[in-house]
PASE-422333 format. One line per 4 residues: number of its first residue (from 1); their letters; for each residue x, y, z of N, C-alpha, C, O, CB. Coordinates in steps of 0.2 Angstrom, whole numbers, always signed. Glycine has a CB too. Example, Ala and Ser with C-alpha at 12.3 -4.5 7.8 and 13.67 -1.06 7.14 Angstrom:
2
1 = as = +66,-28,+39,+62,-22,+39,+66,-16,+39,+71,-17,+42,+57,-22,+45 ~ +64,-11,+35,+68,-5,+36,+64,+0,+39,+67,+6,+40,+70,-3,+29 $
END
This chain:
82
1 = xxxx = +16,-119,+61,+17,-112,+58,+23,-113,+54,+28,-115,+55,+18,-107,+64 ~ +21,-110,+48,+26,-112,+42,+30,-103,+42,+28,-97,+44,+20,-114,+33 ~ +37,-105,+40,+39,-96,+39,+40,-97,+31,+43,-101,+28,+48,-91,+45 ~ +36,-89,+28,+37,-90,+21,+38,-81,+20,+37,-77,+24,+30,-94,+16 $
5 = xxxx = +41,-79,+12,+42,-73,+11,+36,-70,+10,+31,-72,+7,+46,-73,+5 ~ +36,-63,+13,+30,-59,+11,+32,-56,+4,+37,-55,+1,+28,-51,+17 ~ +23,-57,+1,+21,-55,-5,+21,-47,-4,+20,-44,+1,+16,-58,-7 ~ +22,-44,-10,+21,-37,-12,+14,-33,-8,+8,-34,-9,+21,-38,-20 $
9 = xxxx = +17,-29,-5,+10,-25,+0,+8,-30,+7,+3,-30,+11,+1,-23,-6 ~ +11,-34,+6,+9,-38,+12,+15,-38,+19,+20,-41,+18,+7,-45,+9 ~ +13,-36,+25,+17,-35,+31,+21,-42,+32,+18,-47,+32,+10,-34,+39 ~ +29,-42,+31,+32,-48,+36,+30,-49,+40,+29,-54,+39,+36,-49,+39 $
13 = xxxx = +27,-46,+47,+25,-49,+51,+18,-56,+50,+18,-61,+52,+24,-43,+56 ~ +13,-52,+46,+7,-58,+43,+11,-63,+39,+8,-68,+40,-1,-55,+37 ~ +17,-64,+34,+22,-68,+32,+23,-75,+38,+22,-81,+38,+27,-64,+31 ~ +27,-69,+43,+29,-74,+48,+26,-77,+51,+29,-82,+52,+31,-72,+50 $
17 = xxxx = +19,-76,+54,+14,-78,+60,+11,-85,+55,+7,-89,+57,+8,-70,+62 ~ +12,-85,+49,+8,-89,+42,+5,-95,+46,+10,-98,+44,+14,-92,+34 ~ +2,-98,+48,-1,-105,+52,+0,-111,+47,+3,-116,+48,-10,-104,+52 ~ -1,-108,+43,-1,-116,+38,+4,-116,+32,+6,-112,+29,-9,-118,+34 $
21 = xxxx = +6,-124,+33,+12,-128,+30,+11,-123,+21,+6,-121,+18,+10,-141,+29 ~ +19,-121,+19,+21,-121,+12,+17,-123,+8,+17,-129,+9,+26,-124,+11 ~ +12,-122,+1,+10,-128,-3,+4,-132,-1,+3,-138,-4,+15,-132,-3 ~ -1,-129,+5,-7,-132,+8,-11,-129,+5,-9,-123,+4,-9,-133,+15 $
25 = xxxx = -18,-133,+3,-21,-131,+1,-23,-123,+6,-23,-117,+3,-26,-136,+0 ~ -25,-122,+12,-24,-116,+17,-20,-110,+13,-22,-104,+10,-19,-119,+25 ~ -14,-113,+13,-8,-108,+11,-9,-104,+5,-8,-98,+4,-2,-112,+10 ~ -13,-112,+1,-12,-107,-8,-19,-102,-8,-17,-96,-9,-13,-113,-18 $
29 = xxxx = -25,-103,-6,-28,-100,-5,-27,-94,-2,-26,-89,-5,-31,-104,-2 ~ -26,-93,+2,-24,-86,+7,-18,-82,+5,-19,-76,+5,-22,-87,+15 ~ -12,-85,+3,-9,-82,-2,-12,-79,-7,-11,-73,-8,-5,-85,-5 ~ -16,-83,-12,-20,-80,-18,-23,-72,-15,-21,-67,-17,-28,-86,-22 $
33 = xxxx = -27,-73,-11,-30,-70,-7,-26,-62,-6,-28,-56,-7,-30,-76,+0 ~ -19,-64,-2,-16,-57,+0,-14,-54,-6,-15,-48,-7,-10,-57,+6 ~ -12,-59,-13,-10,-56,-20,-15,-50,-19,-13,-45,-17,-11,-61,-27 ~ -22,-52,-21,-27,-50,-25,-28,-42,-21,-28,-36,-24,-34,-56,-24 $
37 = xxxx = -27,-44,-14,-28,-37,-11,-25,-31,-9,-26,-26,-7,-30,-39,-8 ~ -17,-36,-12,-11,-30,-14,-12,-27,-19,-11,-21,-19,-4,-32,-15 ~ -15,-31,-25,-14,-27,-29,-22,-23,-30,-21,-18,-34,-11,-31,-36 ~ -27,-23,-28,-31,-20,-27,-30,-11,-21,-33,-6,-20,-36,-27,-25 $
41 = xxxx = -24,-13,-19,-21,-6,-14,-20,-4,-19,-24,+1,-21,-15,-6,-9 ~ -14,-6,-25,-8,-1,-30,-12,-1,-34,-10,+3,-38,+0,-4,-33 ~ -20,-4,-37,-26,+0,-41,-28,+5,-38,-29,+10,-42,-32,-3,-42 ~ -30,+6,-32,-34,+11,-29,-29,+16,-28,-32,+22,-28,-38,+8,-21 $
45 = xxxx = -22,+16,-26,-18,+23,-25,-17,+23,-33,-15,+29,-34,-9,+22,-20 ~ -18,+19,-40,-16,+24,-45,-24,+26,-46,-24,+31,-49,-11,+22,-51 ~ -28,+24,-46,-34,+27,-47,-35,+34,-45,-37,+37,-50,-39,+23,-45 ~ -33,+36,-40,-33,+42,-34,-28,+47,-39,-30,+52,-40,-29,+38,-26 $
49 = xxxx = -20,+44,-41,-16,+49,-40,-15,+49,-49,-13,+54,-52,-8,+47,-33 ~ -16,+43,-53,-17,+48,-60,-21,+53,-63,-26,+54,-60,-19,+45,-65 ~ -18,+55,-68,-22,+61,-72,-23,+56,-80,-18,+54,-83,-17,+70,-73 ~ -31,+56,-80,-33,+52,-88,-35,+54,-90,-39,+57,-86,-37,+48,-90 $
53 = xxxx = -36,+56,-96,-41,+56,-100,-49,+52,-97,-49,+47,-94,-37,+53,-105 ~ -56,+55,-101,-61,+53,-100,-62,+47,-103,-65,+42,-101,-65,+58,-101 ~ -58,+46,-109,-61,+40,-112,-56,+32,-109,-57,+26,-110,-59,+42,-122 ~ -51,+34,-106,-47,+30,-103,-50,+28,-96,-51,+22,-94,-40,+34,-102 $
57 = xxxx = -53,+33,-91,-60,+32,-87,-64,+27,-88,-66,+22,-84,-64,+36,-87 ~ -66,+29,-94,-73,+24,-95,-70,+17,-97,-74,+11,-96,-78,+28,-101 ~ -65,+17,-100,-63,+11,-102,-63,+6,-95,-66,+0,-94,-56,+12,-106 ~ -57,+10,-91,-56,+5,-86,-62,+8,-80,-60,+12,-76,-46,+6,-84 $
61 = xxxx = -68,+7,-80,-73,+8,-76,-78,+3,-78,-82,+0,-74,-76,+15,-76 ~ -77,+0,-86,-79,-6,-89,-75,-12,-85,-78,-17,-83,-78,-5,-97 ~ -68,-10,-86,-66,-18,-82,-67,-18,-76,-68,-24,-74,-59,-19,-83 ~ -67,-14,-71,-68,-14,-66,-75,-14,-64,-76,-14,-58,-65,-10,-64 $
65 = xxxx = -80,-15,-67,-87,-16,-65,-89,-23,-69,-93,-26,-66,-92,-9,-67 ~ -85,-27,-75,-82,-36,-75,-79,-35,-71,-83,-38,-67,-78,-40,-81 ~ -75,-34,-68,-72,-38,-62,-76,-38,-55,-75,-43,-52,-64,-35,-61 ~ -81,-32,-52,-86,-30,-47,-92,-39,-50,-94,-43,-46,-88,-19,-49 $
69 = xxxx = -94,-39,-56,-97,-44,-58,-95,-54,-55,-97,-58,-52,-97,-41,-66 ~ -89,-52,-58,-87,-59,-56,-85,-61,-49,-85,-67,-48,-82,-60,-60 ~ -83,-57,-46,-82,-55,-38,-90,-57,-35,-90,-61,-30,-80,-45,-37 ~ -98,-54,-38,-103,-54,-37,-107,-63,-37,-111,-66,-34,-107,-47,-41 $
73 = xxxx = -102,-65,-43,-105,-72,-43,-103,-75,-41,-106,-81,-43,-106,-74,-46 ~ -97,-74,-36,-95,-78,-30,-96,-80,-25,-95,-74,-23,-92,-76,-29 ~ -98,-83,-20,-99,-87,-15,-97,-79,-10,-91,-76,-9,-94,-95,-15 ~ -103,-77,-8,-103,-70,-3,-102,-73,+5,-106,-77,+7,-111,-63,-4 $
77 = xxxx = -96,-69,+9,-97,-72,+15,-98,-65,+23,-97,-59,+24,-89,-78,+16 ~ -100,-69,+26,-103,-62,+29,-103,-61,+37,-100,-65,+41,-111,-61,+27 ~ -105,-59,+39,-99,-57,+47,-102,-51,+50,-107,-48,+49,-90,-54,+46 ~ -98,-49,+56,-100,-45,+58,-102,-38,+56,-106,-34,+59,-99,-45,+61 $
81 = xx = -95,-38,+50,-94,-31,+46,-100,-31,+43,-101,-26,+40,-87,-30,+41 ~ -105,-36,+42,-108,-34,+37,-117,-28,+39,-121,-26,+34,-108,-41,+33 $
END
């Protein structure tokens, strides 16, 4: 068990508990991993709590349905949630 700094929106305690060595392939992976899903929180709270314009909507409803796209042609994995 490796101890490393928690990233932005992510619990010290999942920092601390981290299983695998600094710099393993494991590590960078799942790091990338908690990035993406912090900052997919601080999207979804300002999506929620701005006031836009309609044309500023649509704009960013375009990037976010490329990014829903590139996400789709990804390698889907699946469980019991699903």
């Amino acid at each position: 068990m490796a101890l490393r700094i928690a990233v932005i929106g992510e619990s010290w305690v999942t920092a601390a508990l981290d299983p695998y060595e600094p710099d393993s392939t494991e590590a960078t992976y799942w790091h990338a991993r908690h990035k993406l899903t912090a900052a997919a929180r601080v999207l979804n709270e300002k999506l929620v709590s701005s006031d836009i314009t309609p044309e500023l909507a649509t704009e960013l409803t375009l990037q976010i349905e490329q990014i829903t796209t590139q996400l789709s042609a990804a390698k889907q994995i699946e469980g019991w949630w699903t």
